[in-house]
C-alpha positions as CSV (number, residue, x, y, z in Angstrom):
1,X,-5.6,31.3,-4.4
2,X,-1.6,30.5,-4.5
3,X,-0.1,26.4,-4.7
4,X,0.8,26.8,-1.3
5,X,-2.5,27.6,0.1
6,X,-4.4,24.6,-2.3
7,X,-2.0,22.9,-0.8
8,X,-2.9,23.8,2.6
9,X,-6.3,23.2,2.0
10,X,-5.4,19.6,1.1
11,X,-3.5,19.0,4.0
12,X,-6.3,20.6,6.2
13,X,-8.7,17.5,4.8
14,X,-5.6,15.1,5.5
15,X,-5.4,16.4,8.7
16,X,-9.4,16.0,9.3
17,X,-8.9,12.2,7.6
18,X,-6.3,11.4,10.2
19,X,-8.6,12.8,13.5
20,X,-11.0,10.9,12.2
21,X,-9.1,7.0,11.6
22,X,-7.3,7.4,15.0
23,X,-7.6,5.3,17.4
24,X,-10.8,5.5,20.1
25,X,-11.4,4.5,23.6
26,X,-14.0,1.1,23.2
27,X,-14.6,2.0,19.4
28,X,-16.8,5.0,20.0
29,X,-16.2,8.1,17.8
30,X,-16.5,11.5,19.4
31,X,-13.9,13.8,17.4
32,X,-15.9,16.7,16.0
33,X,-13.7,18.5,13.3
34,X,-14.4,21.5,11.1
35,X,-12.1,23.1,9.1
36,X,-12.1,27.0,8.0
37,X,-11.0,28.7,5.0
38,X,-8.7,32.0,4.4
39,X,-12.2,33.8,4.1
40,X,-13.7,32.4,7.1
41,X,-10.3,33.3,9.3
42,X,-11.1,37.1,9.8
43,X,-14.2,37.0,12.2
44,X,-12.9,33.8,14.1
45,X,-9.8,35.8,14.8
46,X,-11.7,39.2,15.9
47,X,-13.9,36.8,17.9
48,X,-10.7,35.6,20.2
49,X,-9.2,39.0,20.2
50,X,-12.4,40.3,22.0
51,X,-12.9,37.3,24.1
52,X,-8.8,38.1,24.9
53,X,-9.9,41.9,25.8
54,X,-13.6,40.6,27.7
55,X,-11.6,37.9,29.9
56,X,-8.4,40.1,30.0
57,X,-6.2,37.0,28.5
58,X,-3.2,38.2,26.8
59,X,-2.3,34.8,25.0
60,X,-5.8,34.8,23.0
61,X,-4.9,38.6,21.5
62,X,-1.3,37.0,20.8
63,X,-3.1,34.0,19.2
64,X,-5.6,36.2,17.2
65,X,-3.2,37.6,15.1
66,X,-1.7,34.0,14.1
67,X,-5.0,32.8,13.4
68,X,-5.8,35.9,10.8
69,X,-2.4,35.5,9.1
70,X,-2.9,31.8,8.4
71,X,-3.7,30.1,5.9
72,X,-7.0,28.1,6.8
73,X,-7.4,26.5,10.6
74,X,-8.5,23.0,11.9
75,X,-11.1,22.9,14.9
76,X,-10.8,19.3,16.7
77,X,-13.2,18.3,19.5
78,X,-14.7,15.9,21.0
79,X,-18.1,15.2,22.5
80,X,-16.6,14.8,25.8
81,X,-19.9,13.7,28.1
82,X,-20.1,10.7,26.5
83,X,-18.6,8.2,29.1
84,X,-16.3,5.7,28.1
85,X,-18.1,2.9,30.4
86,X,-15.5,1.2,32.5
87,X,-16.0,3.0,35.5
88,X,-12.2,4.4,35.7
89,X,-12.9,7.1,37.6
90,X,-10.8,8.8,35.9
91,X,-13.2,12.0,35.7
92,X,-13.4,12.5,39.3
93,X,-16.7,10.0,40.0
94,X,-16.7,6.8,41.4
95,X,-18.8,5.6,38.2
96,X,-20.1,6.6,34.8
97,X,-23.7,6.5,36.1
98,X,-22.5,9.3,38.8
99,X,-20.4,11.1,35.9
100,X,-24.0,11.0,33.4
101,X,-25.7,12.2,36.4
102,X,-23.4,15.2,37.3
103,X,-23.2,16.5,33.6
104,X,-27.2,16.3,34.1
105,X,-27.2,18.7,37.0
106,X,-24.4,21.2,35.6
107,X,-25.2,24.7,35.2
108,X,-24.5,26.9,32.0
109,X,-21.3,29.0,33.3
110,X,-18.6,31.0,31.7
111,X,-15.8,28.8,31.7
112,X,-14.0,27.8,28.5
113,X,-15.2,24.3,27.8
114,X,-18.2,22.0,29.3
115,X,-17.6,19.8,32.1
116,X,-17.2,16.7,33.4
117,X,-15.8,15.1,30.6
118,X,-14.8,11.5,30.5
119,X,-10.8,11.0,30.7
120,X,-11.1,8.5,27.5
121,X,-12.9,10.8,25.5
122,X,-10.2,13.3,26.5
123,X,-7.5,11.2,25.8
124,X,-9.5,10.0,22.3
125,X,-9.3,14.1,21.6
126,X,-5.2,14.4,22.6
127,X,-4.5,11.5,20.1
128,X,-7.0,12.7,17.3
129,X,-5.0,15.9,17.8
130,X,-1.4,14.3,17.8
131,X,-2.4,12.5,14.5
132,X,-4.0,15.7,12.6
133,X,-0.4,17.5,13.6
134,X,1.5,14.5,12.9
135,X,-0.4,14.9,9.1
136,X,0.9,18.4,8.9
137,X,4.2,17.7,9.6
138,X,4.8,15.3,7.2
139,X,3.2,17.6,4.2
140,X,5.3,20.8,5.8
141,X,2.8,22.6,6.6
142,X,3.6,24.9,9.9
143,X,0.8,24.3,12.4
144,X,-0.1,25.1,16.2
145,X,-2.1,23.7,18.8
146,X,-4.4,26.1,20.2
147,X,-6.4,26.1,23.0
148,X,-7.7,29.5,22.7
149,X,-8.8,29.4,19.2
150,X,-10.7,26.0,21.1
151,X,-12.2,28.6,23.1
152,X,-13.8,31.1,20.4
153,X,-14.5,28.1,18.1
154,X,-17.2,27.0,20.9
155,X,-17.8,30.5,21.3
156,X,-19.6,31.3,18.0
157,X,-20.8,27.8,17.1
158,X,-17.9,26.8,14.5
159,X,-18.7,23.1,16.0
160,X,-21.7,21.2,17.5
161,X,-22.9,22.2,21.0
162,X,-22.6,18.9,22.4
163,X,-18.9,19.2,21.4
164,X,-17.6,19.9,25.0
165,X,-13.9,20.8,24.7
166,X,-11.7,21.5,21.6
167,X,-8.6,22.9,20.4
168,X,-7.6,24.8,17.1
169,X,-5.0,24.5,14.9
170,X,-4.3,27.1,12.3
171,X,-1.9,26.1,9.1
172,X,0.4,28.4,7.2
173,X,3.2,27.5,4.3
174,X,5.3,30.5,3.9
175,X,9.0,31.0,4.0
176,X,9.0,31.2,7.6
177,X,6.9,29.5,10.2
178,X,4.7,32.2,11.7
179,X,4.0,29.8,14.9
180,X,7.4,30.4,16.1
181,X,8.7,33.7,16.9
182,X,5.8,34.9,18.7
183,X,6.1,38.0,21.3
184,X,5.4,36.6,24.6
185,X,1.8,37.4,25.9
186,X,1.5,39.6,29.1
């Protein structure tokens, strides 16, 4: 294993440290986070390609490729039917109680995350996520939010099943930053 990838490595806990110590909605922890290894980069990449091909999404088989050229990857989610109990409404229900009772009576489907989710739990997930990239930026590491590495993470059970939405971030530390010049997806 090179410096730059121990280094990586070290960043990628940082990262993880700094999802976990940011700040919550009412105190209450729901940031999932997992981080994969060089090794562990191959089948979570050819796992988005095929759900790119499957759901004809041209963006995922873009994204593929960035995943299995980097370096290790951070998955950051959130447990996102726990409500935040101030009856905001902010999900689309009148009340938490309506919100708990709707995620009740949802039905298994194909989309790319579980719904409803509570708005602070979402916003909990956006700054856990601004935090963990905020880490990597400081250290140098190259880094980039994706949703559809999110997507396959969920996909193969890379985090817990009650973990409703969440977003990937692959690392690299190479002379360039391969997160950059991307070819536009189709």
């Amino acid at each position: 294993m090179s410096r730059e990838t121990n280094a990586v490595l070290v960043v990628a806990d940082l990262m993880a440290l700094a999802a976990r110590t940011a700040p919550k909605g009412k105190g209450t922890d729901t940031i999932e986070t997992t981080i994969l290894r060089k090794k562990d980069l191959k089948a979570f990449a050819a796992r988005l390609e095929k759900l790119g091909v499957e759901r004809n999404i041209g963006f995922f088989l873009r994204d593929a490729k960035n995943i299995a050229a980097a370096d290790a990857c951070i998955l950051i989610g959130s447990r996102g039917a726990t409500v935040g109990g101030i009856n905001c409404g902010g999900c689309g229900y009148p009340s938490c109680a309506a919100f708990e009772k709707a995620g009740k009576k949802k039905k298994h489907n194909d989309t790319s995350f579980d719904s409803p989710n509570c708005v602070v739990r979402m916003t909990d997930l956006g700054i856990a996520i601004g935090s963990a990239v905020k880490t990597a930026q400081i250290h140098n590491v190259d880094n980039r939010i994706m949703y559809s590495g999110g997507v396959a993470a969920r996909d193969m059970g890379l985090v817990p099943k009650d973990c409703t939405v969440v977003y990937a971030i692959p690392l690299s530390a190479t002379g360039k930053n391969i997160f950059f010049d991307r070819p536009s997806s189709k």
